[in-house]
N, CA and C of each residue as an Amber inpcrd file, in Angstrom:
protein
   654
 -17.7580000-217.8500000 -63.9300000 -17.8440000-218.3070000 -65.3150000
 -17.4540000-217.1570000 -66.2390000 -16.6580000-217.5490000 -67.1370000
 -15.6220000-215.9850000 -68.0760000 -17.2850000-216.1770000 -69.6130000
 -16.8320000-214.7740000 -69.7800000 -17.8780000-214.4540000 -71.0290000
 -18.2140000-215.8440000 -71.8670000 -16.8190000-216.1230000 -72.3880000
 -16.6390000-217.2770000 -73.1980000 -17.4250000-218.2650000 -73.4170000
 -17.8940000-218.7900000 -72.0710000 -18.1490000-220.2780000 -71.7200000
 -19.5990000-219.9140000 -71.5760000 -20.2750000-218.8010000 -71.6630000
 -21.8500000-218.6390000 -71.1880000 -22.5740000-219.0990000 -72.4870000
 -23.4350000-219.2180000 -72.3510000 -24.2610000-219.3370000 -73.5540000
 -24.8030000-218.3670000 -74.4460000 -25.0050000-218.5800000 -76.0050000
 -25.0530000-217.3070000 -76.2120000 -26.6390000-216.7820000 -77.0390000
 -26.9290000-215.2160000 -77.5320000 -27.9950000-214.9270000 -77.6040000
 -28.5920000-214.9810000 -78.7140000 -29.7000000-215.2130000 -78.8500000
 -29.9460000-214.8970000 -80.0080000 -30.6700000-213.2700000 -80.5760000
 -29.7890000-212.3600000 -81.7560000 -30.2790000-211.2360000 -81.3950000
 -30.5800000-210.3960000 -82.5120000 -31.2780000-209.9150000 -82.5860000
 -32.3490000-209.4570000 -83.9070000 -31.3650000-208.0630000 -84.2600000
 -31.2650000-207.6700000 -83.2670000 -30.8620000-205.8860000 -83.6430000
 -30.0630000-205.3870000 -82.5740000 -28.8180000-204.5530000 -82.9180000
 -28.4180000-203.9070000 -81.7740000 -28.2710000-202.1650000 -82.4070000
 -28.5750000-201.5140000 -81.5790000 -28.7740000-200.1040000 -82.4670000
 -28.6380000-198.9980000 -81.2780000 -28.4980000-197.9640000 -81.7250000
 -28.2660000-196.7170000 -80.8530000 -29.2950000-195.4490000 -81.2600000
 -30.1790000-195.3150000 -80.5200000 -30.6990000-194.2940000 -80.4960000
 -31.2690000-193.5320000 -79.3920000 -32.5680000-192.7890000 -79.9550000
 -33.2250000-191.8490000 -78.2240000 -34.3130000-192.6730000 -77.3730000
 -34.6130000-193.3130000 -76.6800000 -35.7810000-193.8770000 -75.5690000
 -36.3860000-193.5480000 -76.2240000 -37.4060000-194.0340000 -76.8420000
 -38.8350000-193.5630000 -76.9280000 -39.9640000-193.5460000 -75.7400000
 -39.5100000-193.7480000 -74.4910000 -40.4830000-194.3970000 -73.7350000
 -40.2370000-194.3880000 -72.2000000 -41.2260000-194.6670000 -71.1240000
 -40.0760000-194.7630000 -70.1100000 -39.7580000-193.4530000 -69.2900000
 -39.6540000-193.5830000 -68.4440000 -38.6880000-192.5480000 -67.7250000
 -37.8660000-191.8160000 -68.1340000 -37.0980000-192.5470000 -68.8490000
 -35.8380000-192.1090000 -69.7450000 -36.0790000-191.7700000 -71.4750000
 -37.5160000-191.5100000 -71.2350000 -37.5210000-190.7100000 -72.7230000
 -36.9670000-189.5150000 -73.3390000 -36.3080000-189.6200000 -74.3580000
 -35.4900000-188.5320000 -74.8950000 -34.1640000-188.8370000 -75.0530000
 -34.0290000-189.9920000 -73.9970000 -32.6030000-189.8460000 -73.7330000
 -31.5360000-190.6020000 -74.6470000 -30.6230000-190.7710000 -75.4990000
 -29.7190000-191.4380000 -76.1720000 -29.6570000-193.1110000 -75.4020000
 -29.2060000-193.4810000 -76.1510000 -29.5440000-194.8890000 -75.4970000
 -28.8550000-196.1530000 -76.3830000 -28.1670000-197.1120000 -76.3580000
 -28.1340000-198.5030000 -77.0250000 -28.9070000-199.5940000 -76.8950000
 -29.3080000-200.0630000 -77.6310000 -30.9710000-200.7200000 -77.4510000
 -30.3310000-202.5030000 -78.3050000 -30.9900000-203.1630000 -76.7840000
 -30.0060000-204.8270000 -77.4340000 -31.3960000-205.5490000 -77.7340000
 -32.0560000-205.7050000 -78.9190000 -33.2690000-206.5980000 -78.9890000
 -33.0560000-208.0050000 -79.4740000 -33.5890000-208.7970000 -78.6570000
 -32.8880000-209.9060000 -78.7640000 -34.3790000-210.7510000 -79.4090000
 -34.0740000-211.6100000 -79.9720000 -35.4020000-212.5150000 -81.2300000
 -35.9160000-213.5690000 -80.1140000 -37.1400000-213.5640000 -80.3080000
 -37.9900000-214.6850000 -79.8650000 -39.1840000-214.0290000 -78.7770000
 -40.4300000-214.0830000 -78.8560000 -41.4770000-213.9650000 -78.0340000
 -42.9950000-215.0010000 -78.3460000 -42.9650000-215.6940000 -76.5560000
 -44.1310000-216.2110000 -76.3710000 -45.3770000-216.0300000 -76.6550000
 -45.7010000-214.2490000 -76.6120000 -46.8140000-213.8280000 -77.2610000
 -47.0590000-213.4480000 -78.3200000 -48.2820000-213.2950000 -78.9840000
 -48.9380000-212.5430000 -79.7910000 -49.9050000-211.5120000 -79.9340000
 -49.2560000-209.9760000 -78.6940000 -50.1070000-209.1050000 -78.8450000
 -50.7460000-208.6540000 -80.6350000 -52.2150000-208.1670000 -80.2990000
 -53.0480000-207.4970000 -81.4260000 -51.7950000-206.6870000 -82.1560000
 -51.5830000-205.7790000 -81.4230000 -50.7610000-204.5790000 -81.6550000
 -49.1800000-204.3880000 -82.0070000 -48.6390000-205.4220000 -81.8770000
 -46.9070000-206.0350000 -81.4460000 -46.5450000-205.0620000 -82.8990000
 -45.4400000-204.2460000 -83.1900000 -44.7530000-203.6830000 -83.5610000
 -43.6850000-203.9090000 -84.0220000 -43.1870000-205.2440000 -83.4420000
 -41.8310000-205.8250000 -83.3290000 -41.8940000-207.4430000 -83.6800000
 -43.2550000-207.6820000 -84.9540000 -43.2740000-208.7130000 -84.7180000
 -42.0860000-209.7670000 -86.3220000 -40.7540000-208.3380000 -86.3850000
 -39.7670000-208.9460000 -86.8020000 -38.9910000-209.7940000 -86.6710000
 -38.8840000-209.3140000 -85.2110000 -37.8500000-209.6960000 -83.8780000
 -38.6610000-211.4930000 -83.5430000 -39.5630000-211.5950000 -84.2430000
 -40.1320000-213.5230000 -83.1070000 -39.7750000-214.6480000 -83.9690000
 -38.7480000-214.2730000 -85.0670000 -38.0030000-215.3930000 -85.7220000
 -36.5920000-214.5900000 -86.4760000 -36.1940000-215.7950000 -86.5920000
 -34.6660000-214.9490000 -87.1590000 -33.0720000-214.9500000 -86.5710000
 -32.7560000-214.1420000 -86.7630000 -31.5040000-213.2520000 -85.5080000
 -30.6320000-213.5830000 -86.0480000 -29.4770000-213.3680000 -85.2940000
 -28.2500000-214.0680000 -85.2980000 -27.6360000-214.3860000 -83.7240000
 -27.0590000-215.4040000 -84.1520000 -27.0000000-215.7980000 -82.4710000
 -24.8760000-215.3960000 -82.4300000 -25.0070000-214.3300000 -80.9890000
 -23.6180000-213.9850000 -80.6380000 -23.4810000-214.5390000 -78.9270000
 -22.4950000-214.5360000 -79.2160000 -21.5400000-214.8660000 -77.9040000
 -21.6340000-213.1570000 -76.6570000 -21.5790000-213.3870000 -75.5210000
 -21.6540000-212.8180000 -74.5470000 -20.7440000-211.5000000 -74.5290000
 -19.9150000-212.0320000 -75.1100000 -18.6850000-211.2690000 -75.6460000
 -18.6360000-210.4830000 -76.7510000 -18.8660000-210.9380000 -77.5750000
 -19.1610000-210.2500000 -78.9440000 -20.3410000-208.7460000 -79.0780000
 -21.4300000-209.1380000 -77.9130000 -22.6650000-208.1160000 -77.5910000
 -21.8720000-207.2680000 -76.7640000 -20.9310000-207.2720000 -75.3840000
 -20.3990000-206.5030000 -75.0860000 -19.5470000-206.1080000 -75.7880000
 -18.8780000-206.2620000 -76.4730000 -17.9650000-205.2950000 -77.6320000
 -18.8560000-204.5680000 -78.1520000 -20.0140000-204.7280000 -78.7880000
 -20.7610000-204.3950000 -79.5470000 -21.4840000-202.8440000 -78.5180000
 -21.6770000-202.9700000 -77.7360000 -22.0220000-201.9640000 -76.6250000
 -21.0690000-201.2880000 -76.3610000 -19.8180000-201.5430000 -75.6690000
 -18.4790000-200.4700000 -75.8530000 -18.3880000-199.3570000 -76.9860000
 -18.4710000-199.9450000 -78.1510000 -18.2330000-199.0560000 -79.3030000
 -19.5420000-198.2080000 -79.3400000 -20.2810000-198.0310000 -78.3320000
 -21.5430000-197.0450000 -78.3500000 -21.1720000-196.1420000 -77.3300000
 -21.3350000-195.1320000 -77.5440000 -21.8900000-193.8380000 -76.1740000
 -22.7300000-193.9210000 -75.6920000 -22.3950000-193.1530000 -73.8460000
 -23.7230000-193.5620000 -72.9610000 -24.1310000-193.9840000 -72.5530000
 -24.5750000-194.0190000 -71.2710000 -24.2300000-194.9440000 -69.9430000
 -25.9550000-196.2130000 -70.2170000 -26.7750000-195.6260000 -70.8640000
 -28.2800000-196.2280000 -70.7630000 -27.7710000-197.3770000 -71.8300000
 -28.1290000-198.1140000 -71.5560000 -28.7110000-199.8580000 -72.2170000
 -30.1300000-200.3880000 -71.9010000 -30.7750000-200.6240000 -73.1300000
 -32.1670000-200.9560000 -73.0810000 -31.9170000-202.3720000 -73.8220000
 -32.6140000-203.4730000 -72.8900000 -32.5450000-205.0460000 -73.2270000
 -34.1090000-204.8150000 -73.4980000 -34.3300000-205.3670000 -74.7460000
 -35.6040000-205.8410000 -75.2340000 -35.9580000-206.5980000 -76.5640000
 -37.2240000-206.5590000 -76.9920000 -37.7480000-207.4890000 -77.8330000
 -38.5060000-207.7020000 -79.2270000 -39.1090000-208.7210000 -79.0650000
 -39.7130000-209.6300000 -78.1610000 -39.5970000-209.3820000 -77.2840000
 -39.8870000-211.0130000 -76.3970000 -39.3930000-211.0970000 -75.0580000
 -37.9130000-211.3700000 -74.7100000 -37.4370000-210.4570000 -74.1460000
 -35.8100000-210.6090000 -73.9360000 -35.7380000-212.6920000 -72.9660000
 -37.0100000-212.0400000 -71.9040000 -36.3080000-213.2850000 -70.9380000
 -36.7960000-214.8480000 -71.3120000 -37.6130000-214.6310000 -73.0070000
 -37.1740000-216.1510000 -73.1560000 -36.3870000-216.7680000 -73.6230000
 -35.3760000-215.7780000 -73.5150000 -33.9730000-216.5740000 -73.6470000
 -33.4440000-217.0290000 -72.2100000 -34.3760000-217.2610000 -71.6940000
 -33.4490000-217.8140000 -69.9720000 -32.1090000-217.2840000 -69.2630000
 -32.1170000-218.3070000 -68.7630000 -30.5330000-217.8110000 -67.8660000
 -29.5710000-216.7780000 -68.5510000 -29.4130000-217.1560000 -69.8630000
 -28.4050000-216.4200000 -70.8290000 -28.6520000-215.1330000 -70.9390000
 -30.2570000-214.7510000 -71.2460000 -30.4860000-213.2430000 -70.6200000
 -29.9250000-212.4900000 -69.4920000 -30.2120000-213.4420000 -68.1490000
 -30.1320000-212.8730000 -66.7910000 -28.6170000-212.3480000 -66.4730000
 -27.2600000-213.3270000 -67.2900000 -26.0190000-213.3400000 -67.8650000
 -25.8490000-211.5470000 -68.5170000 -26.5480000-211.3560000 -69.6740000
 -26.2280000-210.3260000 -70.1470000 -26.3210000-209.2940000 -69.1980000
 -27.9910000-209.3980000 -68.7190000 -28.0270000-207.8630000 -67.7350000
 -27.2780000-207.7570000 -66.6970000 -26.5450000-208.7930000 -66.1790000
 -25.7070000-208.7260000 -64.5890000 -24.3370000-207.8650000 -65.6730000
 -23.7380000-208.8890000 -66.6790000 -22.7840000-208.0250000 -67.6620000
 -22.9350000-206.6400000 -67.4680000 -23.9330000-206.7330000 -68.4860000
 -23.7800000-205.0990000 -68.2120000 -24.3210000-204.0690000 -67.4730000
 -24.3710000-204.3840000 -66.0860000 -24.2680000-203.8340000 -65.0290000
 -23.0170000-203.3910000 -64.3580000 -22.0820000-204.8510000 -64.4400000
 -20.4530000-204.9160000 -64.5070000 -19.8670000-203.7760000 -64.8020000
 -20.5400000-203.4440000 -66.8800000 -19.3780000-202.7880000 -67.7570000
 -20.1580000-201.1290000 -66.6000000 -20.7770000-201.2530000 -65.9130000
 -20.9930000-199.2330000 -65.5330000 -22.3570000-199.1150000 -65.9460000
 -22.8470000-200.0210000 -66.8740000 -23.8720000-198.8210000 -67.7390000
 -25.5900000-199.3310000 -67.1180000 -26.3080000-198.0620000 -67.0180000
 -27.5170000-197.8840000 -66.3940000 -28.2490000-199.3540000 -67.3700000
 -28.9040000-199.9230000 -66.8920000 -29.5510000-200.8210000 -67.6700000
 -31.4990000-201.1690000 -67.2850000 -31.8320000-200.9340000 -68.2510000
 -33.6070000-200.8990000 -68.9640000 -33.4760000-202.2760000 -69.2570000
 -34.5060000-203.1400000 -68.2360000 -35.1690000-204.2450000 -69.3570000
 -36.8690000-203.9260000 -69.2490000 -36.8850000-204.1830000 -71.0380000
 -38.2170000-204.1430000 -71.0800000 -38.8450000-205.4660000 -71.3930000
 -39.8210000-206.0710000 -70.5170000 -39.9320000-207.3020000 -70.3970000
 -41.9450000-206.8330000 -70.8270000 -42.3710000-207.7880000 -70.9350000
 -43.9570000-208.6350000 -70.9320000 -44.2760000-208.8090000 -69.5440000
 -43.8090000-209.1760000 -69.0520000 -44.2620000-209.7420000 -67.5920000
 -45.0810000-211.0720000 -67.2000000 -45.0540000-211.5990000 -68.6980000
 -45.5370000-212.7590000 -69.0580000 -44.7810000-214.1230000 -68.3080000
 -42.9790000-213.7840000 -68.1280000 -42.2030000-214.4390000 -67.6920000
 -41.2240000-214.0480000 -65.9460000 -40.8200000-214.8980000 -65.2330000
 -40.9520000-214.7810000 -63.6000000 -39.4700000-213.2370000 -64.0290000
 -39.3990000-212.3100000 -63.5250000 -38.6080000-211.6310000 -63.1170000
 -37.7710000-211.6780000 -61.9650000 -38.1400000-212.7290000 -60.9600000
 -37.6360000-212.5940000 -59.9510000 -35.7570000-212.7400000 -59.6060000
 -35.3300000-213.5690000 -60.7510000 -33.8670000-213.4360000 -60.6230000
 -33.3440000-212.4630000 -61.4510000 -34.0450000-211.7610000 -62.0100000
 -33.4170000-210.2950000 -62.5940000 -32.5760000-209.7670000 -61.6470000
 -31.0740000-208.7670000 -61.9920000 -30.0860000-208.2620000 -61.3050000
 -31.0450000-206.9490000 -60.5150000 -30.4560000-207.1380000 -59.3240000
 -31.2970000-205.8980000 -58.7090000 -31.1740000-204.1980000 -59.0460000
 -30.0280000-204.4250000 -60.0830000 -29.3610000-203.2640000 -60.7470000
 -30.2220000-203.0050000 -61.2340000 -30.7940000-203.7590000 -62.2560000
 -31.5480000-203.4900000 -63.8550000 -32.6270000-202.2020000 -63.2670000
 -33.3920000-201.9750000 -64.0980000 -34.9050000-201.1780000 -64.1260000
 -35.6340000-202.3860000 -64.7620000 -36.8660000-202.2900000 -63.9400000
 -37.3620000-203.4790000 -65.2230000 -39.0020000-202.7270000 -65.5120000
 -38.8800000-202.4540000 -66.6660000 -40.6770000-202.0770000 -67.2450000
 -41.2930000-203.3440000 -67.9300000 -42.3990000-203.2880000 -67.0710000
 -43.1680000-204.5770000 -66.9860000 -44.5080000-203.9120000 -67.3270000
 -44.3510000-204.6040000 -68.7380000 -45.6860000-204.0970000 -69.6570000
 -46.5130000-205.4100000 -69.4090000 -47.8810000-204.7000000 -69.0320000
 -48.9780000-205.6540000 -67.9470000 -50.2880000-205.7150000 -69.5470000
 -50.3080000-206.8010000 -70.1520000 -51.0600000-207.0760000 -71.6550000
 -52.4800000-206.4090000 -70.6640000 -53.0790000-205.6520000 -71.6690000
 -54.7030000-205.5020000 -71.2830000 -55.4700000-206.1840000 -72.2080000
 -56.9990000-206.7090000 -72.0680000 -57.9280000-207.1670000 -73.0550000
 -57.4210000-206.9410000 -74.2380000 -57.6620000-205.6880000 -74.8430000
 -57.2570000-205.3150000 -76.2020000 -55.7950000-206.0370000 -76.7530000
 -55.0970000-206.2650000 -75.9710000 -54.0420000-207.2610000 -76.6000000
 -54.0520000-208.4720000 -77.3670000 -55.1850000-209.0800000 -76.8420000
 -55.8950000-210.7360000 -76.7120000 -54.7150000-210.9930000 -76.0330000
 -53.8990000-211.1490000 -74.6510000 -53.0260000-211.6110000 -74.1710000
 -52.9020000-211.1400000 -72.5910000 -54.0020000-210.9200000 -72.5770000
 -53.8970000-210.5020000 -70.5850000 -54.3220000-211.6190000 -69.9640000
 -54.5100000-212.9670000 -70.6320000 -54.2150000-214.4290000 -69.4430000
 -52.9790000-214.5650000 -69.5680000 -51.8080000-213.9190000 -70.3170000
 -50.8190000-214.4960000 -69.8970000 -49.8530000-213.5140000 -68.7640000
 -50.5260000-212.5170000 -68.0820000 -49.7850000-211.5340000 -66.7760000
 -49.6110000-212.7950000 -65.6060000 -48.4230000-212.8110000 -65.6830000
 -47.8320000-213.1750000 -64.1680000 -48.1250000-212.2400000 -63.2420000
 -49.1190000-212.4170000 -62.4700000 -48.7710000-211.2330000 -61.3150000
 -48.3100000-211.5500000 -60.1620000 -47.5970000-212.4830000 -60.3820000
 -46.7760000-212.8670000 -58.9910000 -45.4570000-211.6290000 -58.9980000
 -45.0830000-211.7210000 -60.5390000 -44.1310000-210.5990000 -60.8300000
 -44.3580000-209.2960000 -60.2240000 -45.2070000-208.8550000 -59.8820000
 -45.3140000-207.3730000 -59.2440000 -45.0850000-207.7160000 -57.7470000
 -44.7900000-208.2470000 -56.9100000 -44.2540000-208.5140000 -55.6830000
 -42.3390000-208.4630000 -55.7340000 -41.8620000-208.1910000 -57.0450000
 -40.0290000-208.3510000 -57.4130000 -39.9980000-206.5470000 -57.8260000
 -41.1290000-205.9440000 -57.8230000 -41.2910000-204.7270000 -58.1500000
 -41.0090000-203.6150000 -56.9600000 -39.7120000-202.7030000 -57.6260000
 -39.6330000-201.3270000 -56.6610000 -39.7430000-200.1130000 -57.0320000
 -39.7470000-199.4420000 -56.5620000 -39.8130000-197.5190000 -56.5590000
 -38.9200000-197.2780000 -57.9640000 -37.7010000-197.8520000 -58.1340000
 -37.6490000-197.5560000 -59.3510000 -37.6900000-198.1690000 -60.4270000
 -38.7930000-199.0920000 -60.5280000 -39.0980000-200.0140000 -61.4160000
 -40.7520000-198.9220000 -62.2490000 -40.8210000-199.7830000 -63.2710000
 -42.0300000-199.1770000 -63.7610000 -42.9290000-200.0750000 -64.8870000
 -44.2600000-199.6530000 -64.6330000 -45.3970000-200.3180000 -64.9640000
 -45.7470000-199.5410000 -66.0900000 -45.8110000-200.4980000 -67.4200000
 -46.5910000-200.0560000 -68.5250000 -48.1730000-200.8860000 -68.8020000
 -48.7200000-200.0190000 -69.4200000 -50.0210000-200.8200000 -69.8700000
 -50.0960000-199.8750000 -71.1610000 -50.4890000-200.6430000 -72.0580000
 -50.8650000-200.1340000 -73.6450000 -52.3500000-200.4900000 -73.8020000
 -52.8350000-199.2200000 -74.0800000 -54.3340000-199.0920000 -74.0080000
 -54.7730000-198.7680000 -75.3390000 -55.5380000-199.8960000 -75.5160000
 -56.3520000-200.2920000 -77.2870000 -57.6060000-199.4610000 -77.2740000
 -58.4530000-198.9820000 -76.1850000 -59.5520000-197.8120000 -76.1900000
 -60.1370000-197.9300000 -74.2370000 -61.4310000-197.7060000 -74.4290000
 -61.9930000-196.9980000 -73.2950000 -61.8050000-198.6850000 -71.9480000
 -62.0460000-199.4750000 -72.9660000 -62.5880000-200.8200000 -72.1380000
 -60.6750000-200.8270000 -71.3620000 -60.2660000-201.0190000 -72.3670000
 -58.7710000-201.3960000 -71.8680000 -57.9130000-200.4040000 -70.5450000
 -58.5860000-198.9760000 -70.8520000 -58.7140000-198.2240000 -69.7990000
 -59.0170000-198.6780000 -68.1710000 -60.3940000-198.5870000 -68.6010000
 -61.2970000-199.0750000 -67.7830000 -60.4550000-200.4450000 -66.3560000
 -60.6200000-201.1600000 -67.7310000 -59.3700000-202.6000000 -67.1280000
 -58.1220000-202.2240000 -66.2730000 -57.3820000-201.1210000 -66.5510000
 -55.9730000-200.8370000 -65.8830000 -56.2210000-200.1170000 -64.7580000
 -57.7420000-199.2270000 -64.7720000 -57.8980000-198.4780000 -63.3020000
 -57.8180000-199.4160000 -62.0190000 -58.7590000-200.7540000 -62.8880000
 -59.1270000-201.6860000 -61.7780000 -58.0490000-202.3640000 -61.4160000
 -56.9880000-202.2540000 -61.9570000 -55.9410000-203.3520000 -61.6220000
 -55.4970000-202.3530000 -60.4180000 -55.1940000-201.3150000 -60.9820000
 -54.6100000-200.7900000 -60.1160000 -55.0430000-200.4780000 -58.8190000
 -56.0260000-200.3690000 -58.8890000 -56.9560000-199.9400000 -57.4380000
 -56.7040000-201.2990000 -56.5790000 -56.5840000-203.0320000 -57.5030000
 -56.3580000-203.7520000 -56.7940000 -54.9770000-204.4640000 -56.4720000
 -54.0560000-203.5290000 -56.9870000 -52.6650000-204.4160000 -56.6820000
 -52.2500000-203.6780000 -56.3520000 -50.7550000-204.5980000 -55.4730000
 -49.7650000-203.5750000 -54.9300000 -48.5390000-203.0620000 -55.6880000
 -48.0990000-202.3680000 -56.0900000 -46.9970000-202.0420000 -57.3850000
 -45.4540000-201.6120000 -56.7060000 -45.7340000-201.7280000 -55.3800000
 -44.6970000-201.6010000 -54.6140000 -44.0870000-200.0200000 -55.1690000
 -44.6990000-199.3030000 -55.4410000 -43.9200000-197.6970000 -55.4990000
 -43.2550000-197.9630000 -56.7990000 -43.3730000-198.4090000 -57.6810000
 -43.2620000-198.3340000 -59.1410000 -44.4240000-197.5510000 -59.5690000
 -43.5340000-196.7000000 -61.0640000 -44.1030000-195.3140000 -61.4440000
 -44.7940000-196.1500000 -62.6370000 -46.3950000-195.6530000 -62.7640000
 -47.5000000-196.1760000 -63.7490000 -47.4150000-195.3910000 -64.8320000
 -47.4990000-196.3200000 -66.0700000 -46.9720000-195.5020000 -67.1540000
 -48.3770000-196.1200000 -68.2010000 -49.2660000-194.8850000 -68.8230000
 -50.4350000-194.9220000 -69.7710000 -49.7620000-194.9470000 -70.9270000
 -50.3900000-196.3010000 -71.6290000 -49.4530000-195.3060000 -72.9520000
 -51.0480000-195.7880000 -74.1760000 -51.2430000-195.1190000 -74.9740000
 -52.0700000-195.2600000 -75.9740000 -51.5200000-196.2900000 -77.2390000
 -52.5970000-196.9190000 -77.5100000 -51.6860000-197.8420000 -78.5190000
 -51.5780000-197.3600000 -79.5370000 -50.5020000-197.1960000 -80.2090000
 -50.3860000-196.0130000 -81.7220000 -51.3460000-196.7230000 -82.8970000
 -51.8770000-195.2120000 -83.0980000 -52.9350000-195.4630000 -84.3510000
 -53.9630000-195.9970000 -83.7280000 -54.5900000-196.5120000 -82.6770000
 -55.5490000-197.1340000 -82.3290000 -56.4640000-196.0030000 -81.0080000
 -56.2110000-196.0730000 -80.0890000 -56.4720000-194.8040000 -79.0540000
 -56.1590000-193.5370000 -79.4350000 -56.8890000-192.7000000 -79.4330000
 -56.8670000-190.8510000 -79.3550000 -55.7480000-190.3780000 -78.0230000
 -54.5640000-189.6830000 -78.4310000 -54.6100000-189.1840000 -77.3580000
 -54.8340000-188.5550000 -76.2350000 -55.4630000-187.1220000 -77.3870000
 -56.3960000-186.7110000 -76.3570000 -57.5550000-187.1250000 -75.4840000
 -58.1150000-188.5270000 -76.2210000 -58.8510000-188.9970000 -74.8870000
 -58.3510000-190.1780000 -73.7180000 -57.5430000-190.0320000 -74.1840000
 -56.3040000-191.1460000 -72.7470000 -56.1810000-189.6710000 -72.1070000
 -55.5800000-188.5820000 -72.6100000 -55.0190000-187.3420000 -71.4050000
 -56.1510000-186.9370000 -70.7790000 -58.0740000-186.9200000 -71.3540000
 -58.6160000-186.2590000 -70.4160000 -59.4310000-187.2920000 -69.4000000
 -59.1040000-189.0100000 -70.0790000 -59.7520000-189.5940000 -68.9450000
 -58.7730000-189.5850000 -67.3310000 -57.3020000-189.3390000 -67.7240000
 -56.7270000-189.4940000 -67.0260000 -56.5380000-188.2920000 -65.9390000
 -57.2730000-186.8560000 -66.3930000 -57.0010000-186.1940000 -66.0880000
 -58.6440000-185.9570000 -65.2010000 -59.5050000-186.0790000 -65.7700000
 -60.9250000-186.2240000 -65.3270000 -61.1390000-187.2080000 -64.0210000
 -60.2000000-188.7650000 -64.0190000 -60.2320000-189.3690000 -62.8070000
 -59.1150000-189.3210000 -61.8280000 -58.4150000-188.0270000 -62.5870000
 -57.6520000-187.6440000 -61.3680000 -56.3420000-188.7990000 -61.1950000
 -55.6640000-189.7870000 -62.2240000 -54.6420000-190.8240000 -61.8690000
 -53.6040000-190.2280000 -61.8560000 -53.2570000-190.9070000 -60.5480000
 -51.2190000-190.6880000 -60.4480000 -50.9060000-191.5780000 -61.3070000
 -50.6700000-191.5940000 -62.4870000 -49.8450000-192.1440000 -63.5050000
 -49.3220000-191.2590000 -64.4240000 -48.1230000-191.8040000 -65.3720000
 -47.5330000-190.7870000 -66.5410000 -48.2120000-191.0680000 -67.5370000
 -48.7950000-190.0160000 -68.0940000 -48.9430000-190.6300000 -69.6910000
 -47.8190000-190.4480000 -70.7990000 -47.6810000-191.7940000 -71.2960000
 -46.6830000-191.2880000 -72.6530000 -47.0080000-191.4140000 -73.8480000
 -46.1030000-191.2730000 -75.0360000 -46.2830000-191.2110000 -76.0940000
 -44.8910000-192.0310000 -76.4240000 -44.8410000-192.5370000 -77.5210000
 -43.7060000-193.3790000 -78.2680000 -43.1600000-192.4340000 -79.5530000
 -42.4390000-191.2690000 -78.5940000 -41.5220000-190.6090000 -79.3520000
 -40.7250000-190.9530000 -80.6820000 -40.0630000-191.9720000 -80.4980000
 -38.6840000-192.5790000 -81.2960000 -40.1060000-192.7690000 -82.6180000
 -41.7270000-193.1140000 -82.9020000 -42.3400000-193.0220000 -83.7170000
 -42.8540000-191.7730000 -84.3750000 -43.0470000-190.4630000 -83.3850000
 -43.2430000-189.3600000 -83.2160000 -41.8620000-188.7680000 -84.9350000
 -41.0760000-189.2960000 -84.2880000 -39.3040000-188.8430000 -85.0390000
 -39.6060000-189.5410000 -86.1060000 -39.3060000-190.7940000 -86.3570000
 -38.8160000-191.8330000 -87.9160000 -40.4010000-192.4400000 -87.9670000
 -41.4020000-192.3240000 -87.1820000 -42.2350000-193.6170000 -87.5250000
 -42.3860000-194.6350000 -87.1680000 -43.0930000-195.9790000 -87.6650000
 -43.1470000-197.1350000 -87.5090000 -42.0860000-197.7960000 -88.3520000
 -40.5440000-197.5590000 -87.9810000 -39.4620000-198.6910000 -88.8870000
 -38.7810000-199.0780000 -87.5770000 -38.2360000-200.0240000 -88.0430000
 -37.1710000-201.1800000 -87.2200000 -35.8940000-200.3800000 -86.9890000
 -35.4650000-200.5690000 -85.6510000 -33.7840000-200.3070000 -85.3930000
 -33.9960000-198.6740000 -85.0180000 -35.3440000-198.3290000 -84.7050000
 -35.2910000-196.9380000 -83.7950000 -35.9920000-196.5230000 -83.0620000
């Protein structure tokens, strides 16, 4: 099936900047956020992106990516994959055009036909979200070594909550990623619980806010 004939996205923002996040924090990056999400985390940041957009052709987003530097592409949101099939379309794309590709998904929705290319960070809602009945955890069985697990932690309870997950699931060798929810959790007390119980996980911080703040398109 040629670009043409696919269906096309609907998409809030396409922009170029550094990872805030991730493995690949620091790194330069083109970032495709596409409009529409099922949930309503407490905390959502992006809750520009859950109406709106403009809707482009398959074609038009890859042009739109060419004229950027740099092999990283970050698909996100909202939720990128409730745009269905037409999502799964883009990330195989641009796998095609060469370039390393980040989806950052909810995990709310099945991952399992995601391109085996992609990375996929699968942010797992805790209590503090009001949205941790909606974790698929069938999704962590499509999970590998270089895939990676976020959880955004609202304080001690939400903590608490992610040790236990982890102690009880299998993550298949995907790298665990702490992250504090901005403005809400201390960092320093996410770094010394984490450091006090001894977790193999990363802790991060949301750089790209660190730099410009809380605005859209960075």
């Amino acid at each position: 099936m040629v670009a043409e004939e696919l269906p096309r996205l609907r998409i809030t923002e396409i922009f170029h900047s550094l990872q805030g996040e991730t493995s690949a924090v620091g790194r330069p990056a083109t970032f495709i956020r596409l409009t529409g999400c099922p949930l309503r985390c407490r905390y959502c940041d992006t809750d520009y992106a859950f109406h709106g957009g403009v809707w482009q052709s398959l074609a038009e987003i890859l042009e739109r990516v060419e004229e950027r530097p740099g092999q990283l592409v970050v698909v996100t949101g909202g939720e990128p994959l409730a745009q269905g099939p037409a999502t799964l379309h883009l990330l195989s794309a641009l796998c095609e055009l060469g370039r390393e590709v980040f989806l950052e998904t909810s995990g709310a929705l099945p991952v399992d036909q995601v391109d085996e290319r992609v990375v996929k960070i699968l942010d797992l809602k805790t209590p503090g979200s009001g949205e941790s009945g909606k974790n698929l955890w069938s999704n962590l069985a499509s999970l590998r070594p270089r895939d990676q697990v976020k959880f955004v932690l609202c304080d001690r309870a939400d903590y608490d909550w992610a040790v236990q997950v982890l102690q009880g699931h299998d993550f298949g060798g995907a790298e665990i990623l702490f992250s504090p929810s901005y403005g809400q959790l201390p960092l320093q007390d996410l770094a010394q619980w984490i450091l006090a119980d001894r977790l193999p996980v990363r802790l991060q911080i949301q750089l790209h806010k660190l730099i410009w703040g809380d605005i859209p398109g960075h």
